[in-house]
FIVEX-923191 format. One record per atom (N, C-alpha, C, O, CB): residue in three letters; chain; x, y, z; atom name. Coordinates in pm, whole numbers. Each point is the difference from the previous one (the first is absolute). Glycine has a CB too. Example, Ala and Ser with C-alpha at 12.3 -4.5 7.8 and 13.67 -1.06 7.14 Angstrom:
<recs>
ala,A,1319,-569,780,N
ala,A,-89,119,0,CA
ala,A,90,120,0,C
ala,A,104,-2,66,O
ala,A,-293,-115,59,CB
ser,A,154,222,-197,N
ser,A,82,119,6,CA
ser,A,-77,109,73,C
ser,A,51,111,17,O
ser,A,67,-174,-232,CB
</recs>
This chain:
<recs>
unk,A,85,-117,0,N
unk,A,-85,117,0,CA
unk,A,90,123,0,C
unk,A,79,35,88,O
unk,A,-266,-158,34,CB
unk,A,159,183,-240,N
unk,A,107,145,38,CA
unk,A,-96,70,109,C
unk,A,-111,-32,40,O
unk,A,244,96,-311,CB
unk,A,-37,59,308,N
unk,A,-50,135,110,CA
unk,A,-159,46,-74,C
unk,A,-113,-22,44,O
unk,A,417,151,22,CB
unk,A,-262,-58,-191,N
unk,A,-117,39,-66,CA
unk,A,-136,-32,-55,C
unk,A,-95,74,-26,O
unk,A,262,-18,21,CB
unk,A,-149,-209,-9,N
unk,A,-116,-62,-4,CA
unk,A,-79,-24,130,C
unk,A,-117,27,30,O
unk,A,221,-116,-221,CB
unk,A,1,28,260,N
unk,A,-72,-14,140,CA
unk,A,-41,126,65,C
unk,A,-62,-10,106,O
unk,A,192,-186,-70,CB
unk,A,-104,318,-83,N
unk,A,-32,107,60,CA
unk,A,-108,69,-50,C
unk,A,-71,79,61,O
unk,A,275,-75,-4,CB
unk,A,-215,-42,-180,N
unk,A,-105,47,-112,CA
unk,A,-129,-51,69,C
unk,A,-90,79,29,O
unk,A,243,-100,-265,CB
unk,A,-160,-121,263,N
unk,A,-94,-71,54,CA
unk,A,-97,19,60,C
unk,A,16,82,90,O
unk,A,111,-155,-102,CB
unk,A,-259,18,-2,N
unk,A,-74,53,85,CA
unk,A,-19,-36,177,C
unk,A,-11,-120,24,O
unk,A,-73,138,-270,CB
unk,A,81,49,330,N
unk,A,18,-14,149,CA
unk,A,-103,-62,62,C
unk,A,-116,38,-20,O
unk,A,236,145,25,CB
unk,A,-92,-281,72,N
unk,A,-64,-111,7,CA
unk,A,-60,66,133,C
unk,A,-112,50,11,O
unk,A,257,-263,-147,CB
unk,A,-23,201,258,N
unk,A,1,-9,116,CA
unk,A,118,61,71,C
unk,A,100,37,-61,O
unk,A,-236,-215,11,CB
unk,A,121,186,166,N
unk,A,134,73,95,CA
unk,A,64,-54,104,C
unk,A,-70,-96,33,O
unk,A,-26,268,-70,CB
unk,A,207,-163,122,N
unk,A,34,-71,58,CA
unk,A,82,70,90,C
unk,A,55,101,-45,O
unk,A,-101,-260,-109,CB
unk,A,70,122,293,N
unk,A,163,107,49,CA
unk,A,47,-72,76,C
unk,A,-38,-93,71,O
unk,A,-10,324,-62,CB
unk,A,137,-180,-30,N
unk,A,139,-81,120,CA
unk,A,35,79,119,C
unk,A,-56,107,28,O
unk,A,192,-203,-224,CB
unk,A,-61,52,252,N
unk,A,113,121,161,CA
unk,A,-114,73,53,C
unk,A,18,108,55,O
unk,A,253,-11,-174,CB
unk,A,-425,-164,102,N
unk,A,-96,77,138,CA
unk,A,-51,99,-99,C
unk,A,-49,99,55,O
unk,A,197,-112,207,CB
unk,A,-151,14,-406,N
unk,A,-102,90,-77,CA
unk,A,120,126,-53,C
unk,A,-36,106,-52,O
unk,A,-235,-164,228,CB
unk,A,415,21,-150,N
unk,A,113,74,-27,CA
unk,A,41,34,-151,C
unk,A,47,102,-49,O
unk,A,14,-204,262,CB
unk,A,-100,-39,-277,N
unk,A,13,-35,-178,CA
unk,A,-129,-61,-36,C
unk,A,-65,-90,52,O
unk,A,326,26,-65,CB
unk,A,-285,151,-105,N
unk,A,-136,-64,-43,CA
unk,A,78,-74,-144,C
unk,A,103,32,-59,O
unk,A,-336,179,169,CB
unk,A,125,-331,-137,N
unk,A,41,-112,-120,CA
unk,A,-116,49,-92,C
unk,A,-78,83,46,O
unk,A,184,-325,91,CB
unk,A,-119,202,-247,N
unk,A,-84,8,-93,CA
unk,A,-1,-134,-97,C
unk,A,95,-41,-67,O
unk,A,-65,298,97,CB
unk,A,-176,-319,-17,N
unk,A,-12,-108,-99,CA
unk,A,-79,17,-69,C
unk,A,-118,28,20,O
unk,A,180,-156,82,CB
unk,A,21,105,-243,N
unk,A,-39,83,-134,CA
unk,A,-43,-163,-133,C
unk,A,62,-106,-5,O
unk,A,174,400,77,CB
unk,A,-318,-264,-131,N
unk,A,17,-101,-131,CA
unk,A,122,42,-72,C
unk,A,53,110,-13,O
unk,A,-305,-146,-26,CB
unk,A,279,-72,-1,N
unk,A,165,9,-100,CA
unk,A,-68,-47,-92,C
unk,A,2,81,-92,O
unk,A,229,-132,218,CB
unk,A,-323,-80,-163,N
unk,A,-100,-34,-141,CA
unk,A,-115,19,59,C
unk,A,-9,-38,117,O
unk,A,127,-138,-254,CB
unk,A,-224,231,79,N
unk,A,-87,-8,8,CA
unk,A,-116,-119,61,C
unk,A,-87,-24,-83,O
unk,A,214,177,-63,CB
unk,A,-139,-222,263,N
unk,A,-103,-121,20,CA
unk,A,94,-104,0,C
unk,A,-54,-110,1,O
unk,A,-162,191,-117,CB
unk,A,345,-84,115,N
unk,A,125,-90,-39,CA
unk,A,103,1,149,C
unk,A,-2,-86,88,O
unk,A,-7,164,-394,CB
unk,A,86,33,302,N
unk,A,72,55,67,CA
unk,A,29,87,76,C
unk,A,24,107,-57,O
unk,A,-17,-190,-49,CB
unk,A,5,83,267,N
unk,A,-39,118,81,CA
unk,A,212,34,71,C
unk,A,91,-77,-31,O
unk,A,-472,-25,120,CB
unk,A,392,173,-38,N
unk,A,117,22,25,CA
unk,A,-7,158,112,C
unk,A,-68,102,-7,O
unk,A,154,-256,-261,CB
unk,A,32,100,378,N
unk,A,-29,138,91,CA
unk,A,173,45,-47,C
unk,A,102,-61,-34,O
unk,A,-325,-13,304,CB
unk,A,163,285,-235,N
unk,A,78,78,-31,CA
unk,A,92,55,168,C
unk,A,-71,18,98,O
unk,A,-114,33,-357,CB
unk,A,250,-43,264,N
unk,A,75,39,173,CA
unk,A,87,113,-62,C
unk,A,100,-18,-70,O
unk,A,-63,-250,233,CB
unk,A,-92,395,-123,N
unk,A,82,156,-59,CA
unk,A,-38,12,-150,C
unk,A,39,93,-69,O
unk,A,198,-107,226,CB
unk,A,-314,-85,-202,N
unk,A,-36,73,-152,CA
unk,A,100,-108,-85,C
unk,A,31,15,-118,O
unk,A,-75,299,182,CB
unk,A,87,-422,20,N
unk,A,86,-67,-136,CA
unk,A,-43,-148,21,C
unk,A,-19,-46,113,O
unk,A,260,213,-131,CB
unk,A,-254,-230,-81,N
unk,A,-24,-120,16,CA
unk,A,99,-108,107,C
unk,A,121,-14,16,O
unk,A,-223,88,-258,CB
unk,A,-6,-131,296,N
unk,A,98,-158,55,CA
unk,A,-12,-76,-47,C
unk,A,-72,-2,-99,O
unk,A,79,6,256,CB
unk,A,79,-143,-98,N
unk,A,-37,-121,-81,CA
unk,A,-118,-90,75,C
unk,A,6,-123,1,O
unk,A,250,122,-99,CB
unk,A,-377,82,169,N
unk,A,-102,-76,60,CA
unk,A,-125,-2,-118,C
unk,A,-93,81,-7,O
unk,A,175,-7,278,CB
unk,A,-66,-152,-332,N
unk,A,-136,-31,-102,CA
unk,A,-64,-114,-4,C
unk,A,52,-105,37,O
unk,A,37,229,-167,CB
unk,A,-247,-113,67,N
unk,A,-28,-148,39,CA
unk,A,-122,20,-132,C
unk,A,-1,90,-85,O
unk,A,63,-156,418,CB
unk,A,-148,-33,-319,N
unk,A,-133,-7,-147,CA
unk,A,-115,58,70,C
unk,A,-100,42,-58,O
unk,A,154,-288,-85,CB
unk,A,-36,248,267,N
unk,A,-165,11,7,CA
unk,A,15,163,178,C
unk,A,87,1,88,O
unk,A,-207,-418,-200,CB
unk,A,33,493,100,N
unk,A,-7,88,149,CA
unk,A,26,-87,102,C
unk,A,100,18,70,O
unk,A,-272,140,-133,CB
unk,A,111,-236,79,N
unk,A,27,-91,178,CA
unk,A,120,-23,-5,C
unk,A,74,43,89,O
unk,A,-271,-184,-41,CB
unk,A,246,65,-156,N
unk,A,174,-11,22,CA
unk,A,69,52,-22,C
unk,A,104,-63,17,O
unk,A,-105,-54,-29,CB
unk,A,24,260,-39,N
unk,A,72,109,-11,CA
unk,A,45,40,203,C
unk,A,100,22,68,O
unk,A,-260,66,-376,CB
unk,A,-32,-103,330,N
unk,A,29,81,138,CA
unk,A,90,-149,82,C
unk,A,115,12,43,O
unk,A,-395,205,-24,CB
unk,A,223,-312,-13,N
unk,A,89,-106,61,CA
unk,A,160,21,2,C
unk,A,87,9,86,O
unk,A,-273,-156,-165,CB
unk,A,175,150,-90,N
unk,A,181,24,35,CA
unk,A,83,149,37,C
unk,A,120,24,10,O
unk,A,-121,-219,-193,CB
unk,A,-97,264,195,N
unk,A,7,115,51,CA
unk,A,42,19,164,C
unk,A,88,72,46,O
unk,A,-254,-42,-243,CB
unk,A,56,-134,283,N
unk,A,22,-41,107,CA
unk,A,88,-79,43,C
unk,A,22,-7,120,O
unk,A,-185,57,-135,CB
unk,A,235,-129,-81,N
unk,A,65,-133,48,CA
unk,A,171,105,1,C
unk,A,81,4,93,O
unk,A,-278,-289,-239,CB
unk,A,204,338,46,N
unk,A,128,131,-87,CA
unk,A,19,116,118,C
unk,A,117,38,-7,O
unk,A,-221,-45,-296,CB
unk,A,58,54,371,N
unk,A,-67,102,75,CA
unk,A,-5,-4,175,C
unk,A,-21,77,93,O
unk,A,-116,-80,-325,CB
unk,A,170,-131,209,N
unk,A,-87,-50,134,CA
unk,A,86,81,200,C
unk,A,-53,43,102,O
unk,A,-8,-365,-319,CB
unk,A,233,297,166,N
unk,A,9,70,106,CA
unk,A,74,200,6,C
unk,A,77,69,67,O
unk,A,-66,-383,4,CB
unk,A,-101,326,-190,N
unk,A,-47,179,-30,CA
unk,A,-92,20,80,C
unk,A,2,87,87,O
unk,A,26,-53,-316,CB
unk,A,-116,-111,207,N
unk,A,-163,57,120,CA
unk,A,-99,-21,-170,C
unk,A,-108,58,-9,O
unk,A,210,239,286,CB
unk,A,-62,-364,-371,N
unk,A,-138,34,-116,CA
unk,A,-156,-25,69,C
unk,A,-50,-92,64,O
unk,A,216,-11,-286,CB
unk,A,-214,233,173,N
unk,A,-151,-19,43,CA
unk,A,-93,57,-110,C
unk,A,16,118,-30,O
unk,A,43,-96,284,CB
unk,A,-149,-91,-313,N
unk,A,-92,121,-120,CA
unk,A,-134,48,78,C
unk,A,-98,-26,70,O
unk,A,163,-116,-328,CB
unk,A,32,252,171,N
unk,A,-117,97,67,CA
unk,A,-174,-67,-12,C
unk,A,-19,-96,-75,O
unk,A,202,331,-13,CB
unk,A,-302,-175,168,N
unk,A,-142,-52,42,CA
unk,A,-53,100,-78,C
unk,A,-14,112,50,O
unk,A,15,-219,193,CB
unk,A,-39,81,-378,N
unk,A,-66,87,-86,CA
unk,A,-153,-35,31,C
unk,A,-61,64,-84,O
unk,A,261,-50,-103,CB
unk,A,-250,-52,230,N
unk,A,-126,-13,87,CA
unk,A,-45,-145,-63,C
unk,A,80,-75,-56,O
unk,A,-160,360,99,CB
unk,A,-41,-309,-28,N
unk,A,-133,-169,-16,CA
unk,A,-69,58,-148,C
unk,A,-36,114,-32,O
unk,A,-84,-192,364,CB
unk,A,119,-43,-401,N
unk,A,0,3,-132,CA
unk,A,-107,-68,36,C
unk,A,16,-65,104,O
unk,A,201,91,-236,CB
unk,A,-358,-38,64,N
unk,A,-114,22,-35,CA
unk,A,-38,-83,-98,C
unk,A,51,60,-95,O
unk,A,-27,137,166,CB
unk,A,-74,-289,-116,N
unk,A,-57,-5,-168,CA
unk,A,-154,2,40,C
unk,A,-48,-37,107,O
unk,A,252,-132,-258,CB
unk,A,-267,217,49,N
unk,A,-135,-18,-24,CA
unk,A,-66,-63,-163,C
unk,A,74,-67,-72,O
unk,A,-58,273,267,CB
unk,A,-131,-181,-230,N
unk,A,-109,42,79,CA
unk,A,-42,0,150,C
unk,A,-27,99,68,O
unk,A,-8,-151,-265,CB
unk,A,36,-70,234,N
unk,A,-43,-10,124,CA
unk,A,164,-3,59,C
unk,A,95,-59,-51,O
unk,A,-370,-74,20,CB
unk,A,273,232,180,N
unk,A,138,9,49,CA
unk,A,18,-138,72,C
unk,A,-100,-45,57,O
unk,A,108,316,-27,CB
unk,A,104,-343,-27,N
unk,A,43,-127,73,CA
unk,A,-10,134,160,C
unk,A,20,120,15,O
unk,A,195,-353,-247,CB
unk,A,-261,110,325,N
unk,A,66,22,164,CA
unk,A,120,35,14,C
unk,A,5,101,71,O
unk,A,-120,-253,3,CB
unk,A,206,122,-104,N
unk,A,136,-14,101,CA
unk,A,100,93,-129,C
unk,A,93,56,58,O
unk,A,-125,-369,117,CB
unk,A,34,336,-307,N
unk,A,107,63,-88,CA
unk,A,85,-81,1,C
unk,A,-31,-114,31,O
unk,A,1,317,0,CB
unk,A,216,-162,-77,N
unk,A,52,-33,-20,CA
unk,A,101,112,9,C
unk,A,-55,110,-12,O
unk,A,-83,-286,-68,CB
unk,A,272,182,98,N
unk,A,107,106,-8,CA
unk,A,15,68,-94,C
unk,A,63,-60,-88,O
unk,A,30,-43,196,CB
unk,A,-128,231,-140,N
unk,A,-13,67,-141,CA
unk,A,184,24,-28,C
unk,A,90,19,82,O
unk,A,-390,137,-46,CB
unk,A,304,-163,-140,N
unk,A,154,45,-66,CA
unk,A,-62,173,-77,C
unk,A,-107,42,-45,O
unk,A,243,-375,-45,CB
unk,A,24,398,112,N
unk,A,-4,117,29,CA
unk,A,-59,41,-186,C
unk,A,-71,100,-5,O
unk,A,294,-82,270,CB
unk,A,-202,-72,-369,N
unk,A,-79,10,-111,CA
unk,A,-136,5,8,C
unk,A,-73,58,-80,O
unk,A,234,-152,0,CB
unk,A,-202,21,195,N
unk,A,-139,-16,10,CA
unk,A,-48,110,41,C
unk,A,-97,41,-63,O
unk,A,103,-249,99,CB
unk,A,42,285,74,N
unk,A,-16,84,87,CA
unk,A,-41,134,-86,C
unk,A,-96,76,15,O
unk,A,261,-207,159,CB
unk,A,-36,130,-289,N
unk,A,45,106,-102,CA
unk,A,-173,-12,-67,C
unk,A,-81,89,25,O
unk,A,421,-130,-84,CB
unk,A,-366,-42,1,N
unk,A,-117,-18,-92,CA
unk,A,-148,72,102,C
unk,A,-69,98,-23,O
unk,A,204,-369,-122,CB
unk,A,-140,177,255,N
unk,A,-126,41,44,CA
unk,A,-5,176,7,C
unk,A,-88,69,-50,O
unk,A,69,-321,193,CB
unk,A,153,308,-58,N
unk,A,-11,155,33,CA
unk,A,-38,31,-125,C
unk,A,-73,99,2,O
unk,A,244,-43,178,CB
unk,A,-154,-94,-279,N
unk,A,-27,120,-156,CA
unk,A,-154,-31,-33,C
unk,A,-39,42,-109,O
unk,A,312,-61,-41,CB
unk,A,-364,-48,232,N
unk,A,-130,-3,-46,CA
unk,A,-84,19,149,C
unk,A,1,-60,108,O
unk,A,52,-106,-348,CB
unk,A,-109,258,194,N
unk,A,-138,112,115,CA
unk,A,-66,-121,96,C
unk,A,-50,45,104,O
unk,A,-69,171,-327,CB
unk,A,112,-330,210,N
unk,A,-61,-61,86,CA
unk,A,71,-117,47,C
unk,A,-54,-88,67,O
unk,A,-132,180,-157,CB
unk,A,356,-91,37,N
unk,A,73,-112,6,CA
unk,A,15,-171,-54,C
unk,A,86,-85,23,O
unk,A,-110,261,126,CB
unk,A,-130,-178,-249,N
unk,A,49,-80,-65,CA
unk,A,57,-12,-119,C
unk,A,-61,66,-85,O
unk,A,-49,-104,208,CB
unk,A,208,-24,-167,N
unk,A,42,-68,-167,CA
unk,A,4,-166,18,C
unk,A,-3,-84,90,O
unk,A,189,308,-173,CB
unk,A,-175,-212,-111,N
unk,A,50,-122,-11,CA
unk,A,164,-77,14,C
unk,A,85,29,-83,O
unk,A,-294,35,-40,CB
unk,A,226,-119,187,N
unk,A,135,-125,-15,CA
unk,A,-31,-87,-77,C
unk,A,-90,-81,24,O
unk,A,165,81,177,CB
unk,A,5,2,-319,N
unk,A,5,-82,-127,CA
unk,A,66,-113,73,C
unk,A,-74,-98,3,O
unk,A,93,275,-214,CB
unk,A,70,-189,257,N
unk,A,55,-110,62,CA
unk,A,-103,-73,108,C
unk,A,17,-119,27,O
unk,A,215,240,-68,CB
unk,A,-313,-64,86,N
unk,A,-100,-88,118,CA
unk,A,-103,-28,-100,C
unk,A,-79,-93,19,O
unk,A,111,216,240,CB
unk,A,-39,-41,-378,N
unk,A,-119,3,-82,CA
unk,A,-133,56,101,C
unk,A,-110,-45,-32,O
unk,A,219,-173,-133,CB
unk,A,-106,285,248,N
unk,A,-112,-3,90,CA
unk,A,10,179,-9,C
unk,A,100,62,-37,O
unk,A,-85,-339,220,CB
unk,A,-150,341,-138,N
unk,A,19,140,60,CA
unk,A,52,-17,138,C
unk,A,-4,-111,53,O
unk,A,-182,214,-188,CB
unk,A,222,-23,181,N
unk,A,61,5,134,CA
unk,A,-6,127,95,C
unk,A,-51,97,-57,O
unk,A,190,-251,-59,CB
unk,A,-100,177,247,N
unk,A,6,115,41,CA
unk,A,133,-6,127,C
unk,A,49,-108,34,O
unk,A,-337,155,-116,CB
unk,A,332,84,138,N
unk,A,99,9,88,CA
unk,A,-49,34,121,C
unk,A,-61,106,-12,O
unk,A,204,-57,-147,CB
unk,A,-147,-101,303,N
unk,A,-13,102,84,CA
unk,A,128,-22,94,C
unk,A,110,-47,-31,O
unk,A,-382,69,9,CB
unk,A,225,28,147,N
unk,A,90,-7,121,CA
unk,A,119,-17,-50,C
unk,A,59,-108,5,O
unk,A,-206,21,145,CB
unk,A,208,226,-219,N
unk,A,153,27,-30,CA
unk,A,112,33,105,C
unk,A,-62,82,69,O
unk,A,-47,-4,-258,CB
unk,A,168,-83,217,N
unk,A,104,41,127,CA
unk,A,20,103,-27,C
unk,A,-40,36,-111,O
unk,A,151,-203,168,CB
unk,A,-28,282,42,N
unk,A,19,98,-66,CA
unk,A,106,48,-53,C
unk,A,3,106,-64,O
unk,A,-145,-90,163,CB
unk,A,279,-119,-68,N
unk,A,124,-8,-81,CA
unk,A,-67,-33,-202,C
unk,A,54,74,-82,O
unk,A,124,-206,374,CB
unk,A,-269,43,-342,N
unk,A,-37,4,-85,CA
unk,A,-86,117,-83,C
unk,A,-23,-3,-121,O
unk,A,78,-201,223,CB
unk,A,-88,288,-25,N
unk,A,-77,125,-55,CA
unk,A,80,74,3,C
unk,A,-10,92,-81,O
unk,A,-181,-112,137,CB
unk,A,281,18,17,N
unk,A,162,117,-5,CA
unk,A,15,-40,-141,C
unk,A,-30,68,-98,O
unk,A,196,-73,361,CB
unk,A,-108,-131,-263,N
unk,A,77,-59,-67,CA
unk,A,-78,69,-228,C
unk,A,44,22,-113,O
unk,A,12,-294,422,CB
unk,A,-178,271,-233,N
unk,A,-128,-44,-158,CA
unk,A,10,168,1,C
unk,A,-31,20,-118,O
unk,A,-213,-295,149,CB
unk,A,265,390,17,N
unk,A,0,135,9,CA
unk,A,96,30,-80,C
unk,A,-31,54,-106,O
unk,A,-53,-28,309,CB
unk,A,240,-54,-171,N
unk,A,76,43,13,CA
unk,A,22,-60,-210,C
unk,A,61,64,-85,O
unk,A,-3,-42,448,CB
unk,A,-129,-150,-384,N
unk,A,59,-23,-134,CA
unk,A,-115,34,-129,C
unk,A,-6,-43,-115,O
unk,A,173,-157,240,CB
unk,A,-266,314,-36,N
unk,A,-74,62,-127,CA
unk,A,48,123,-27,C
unk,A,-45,65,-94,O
unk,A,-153,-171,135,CB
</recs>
């Protein structure tokens, strides 16, 4: 993966190390293929095929830094909302804020969806990159 592709990428999710000291960025490198995290804006060699294992080896790579990803709030699908959600990734987060009542679609869940109960390191975080 060069710097620029992986940087080009679209941003998946976030991550920090040393107590919230360094923030990570996990970015697509292919599109639905290949996910890859950025540490200062340059690529590492932590990549994997799919989000869950990007963040795995993220955690396993990381582990005595302090890696923690950030709590972009409970991910939602509807029509009808499930009980309990699921951990929204910070793309998700990105999508719902840009629509008046918080829902879109995830092509990848294929489902509509919605965001709530965001932390507020993640609304810093969703502020600071519009």
């Amino acid at each position: 993966m060069t710097m620029t592709a992986a940087a080009s990428g679209k941003l998946i999710h976030l991550a920090t190390l040393n107590s919230g000291a360094e923030l990570l960025e996990l970015r697509e490198v292919e599109p639905n293929k290949r996910y890859g995290w950025l540490r200062q804006g340059a690529s590492t060699d932590v990549e994997a095929p799919s989000i869950s294992e990007a963040i795995r080896k993220g955690a396993l790579k990381w582990k005595e830094e302090g890696f923690r990803p950030i709590r972009c709030g409970t991910l939602f699908t509807l029509p009808e909302r499930d009980e309990h959600g699921q951990n929204a990734l910070f793309y998700q987060l990105v999508e719902s804020s840009k629509s008046p009542n918080g829902v879109f679609f995830d092509p990848t869940l294929g489902s509509l969806c919605m965001v709530r109960e965001s932390s507020q390191q993640a609304l810093s975080r969703l502020k600071s990159a519009k």
